[in-house]
Each structure stands twice: as structure tokens, then as C-alpha cells.
N, C-alpha and C positions, 0 to 999 in steps of 0.2 A: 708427719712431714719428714724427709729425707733427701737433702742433699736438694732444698730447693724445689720438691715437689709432694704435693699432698695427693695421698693414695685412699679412696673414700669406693666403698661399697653402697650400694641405693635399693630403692624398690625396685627399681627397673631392671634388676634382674643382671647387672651392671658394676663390673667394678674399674674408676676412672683414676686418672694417673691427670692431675692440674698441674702448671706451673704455680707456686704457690706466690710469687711476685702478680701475676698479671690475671692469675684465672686462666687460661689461655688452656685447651683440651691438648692432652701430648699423647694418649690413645686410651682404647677402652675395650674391656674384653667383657664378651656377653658368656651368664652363667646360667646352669636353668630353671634360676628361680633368684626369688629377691634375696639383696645380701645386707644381711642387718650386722653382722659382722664387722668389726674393726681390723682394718689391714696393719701386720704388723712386716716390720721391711728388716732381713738382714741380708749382707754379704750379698748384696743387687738382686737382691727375690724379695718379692711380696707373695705374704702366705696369708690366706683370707678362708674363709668357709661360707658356704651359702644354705639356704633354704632347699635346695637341690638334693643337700645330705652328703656332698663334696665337699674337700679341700683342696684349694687349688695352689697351686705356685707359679706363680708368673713373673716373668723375667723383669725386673723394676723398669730398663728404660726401651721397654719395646713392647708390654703387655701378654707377648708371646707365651704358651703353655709351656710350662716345663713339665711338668706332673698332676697329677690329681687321683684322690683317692677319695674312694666311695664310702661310705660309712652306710651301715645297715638302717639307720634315720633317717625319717624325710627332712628331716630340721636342725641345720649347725646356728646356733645363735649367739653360741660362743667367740668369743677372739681368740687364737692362737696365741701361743706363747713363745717362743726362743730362745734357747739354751743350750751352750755346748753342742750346736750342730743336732738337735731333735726339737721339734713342734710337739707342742703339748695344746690337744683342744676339747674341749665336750660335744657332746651330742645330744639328742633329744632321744637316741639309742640306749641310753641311760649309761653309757661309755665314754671316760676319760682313754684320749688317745695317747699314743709317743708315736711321733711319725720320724723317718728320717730325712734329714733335713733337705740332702742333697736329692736324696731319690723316693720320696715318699712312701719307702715300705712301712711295712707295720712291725715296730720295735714290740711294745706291748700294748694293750687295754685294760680295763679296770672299771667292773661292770658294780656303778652304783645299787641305789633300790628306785631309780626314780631320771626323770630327764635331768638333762647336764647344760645348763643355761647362761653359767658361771664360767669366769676365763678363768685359766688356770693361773695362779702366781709361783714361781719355781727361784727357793732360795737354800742356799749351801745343802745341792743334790737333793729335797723336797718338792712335792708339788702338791700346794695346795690348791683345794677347790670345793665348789657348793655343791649341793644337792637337792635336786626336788624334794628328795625322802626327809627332806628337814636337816641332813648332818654336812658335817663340815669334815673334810678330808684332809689326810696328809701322807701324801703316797712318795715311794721310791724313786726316783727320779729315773734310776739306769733301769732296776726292775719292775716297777708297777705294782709292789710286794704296799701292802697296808702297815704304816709305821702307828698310827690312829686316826678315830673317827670321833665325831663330836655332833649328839644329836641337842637340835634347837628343837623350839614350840613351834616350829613352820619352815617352810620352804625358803632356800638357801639359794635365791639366782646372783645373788649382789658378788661379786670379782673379791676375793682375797686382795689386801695390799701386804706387802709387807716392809715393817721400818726399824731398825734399830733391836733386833731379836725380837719381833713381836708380830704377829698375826693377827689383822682384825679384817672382821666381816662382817658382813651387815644379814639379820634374817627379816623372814616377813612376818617374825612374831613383834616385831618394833625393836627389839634388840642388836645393840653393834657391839660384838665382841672381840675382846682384846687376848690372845692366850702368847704364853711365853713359848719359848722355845728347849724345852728341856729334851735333851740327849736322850732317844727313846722310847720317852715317855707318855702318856697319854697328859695332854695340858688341863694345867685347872683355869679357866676363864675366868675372867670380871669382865661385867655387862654395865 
């Protein structure tokens, strides 16, 4: 929600702009294909991704296209991220994106082992995120350059959080890991 309206992606291929007081429809822009995606809202843009293998940016209170950029996957299932003026998103490409924020070019990517299902979480210039290939990332934020990687016993869709220097993610081995933040470093986990 933002400034009194909630910005929601659907099956229908659809992504809608509610009053979030009344429900009340304030417009809707058709994508092509369903949007499982979570719209994230800055600076009067909503940047969303669909099933299409687009991401789009559309103006918060008018729906209207600003940009959209195609990605080589048929499948964004990802949620964008925002930061410093660049969108951070995965693909089913098996590519972590940096788009720019204003004009949707392509800053860099960052071609995993595996689809990219996972939203990106982006803290002091990092960006972490999952992996189908089972590992857990931690890329450059301005480069896209590999700071580390951290392989689990299974595939990696569940969202980075991060709290208090700390990184935890969830795999589909049953495991929710917690790694610190050391300068550099490749992190030692507790599970």
C-alpha cells in the first residue's frame, strides 16, 4: 500500500491500483500474462514483473506504461526490489537483474545455476537472493560482481530478509538460515 492505495498483481494477467479505504478500482493495466509478482511502489512508480518475462513500470496514479523490459524468461515470479534509483529482480532466466529505475535499461545481470524465484533483499550496497541451484547469493549492488555464494541441500525460492547485520533465508531442505555479515567474507551460517 502507498499513499492510500493498494497495488496487487492477479491471475488475470492484471495488475490493479485499489483505493485501499473503500476497494473502489482507480485503474488497471493488462500484462501478458498472469502476475504473481508483488508490486513494489517508489517515487510515484510501480515496478511489477509478470509471467510475460517483462517488467514493467507504471506510473502509480494513472497505471499508464512508463517502461518495460523483456527478460530472456518466460516467468518473473519474483518481486522487485528498490534501491538508490535501480530495481533488483529474478527471473526464471536464471538471472538476477539491476534495471534503471528511471528508464529501465539494463545496469547489469548475474546469471545464477538455476531459475530465480526469490525477491531480491538489497542492504549496505548487497544484494541478496536464492537460487533454484540450491545457493544463496550475495552480489554487488552497483556491479553485479559475486561478493559470495552459499550452497543449501535444496532449492532457494523463499525472499532473503534482512535485520540487524544478519541474513536469513529459508531453503527447501527445511532449513532457515541465519549468516552474519562480515566484510567480504564468505558467511559461516547457523541453521
Amino acid at each position: 500500500m502507498n499513499n492510500g492505495v493498494v497495488y496487487v498483481g492477479s491471475q488475470d494477467a492484471r495488475v490493479y491500483a485499489l483505493d485501499a479505504a473503500t476497494g473502489a478500482l482507480l485503474w488497471r493495466y493488462i500484462t501478458g500474462d498472469s502476475v504473481y509478482s508483488s508490486a513494489s511502489v517508489a517515487k510515484g512508480v510501480v515496478y511489477i514483473g509478470s509471467q510475460d518475462g517483462n517488467v514493467y513500470a507504471l506510473k502509480a496514479s494513472t497505471g499508464s506504461l512508463l517502461w518495460k523490459y523483456s527478460t530472456a524468461g518466460l516467468v518473473i515470479d519474483s518481486s522487485p526490489s528498490v534501491a538508490n534509483g535501480v530495481i533488483y529482480i529474478g527471473s526464471y532466466d536464471s538471472n538476477v537483474y539491476a534495471l534503471n529505475a528511471a528508464t529501465g535499461a539494463l545496469i547489469w545481470k548475474y546469471a545464477t545455476g538455476d531459475v530465480v524465484d526469490s525477491s531480491p533483499a538489497v542492504a549496505n550496497g548487497v544484494v541478496y537472493v536464492g537460487g533454484g541451484d540450491s545457493n544463496v547469493y550475495a552480489l554487488d549492488a552497483r556491479s553485479g560482481g559475486l561478493i559470495w555464494k552459499f550452497a543449501t541441500n535444496s532449492n532457494v525460492f523463499s525472499s532473503p530478509a534482512v535485520a540487524n547485520g544478519v541474513v536469513y533465508v529459508g531453503s527447501n531442505d527445511g532449513n532457515l538460515y541465519a549468516f552474519g555479515l562480515p566484510a567480504g567474507a564468505a558467511p559461516t551460517p547457523s541453521k
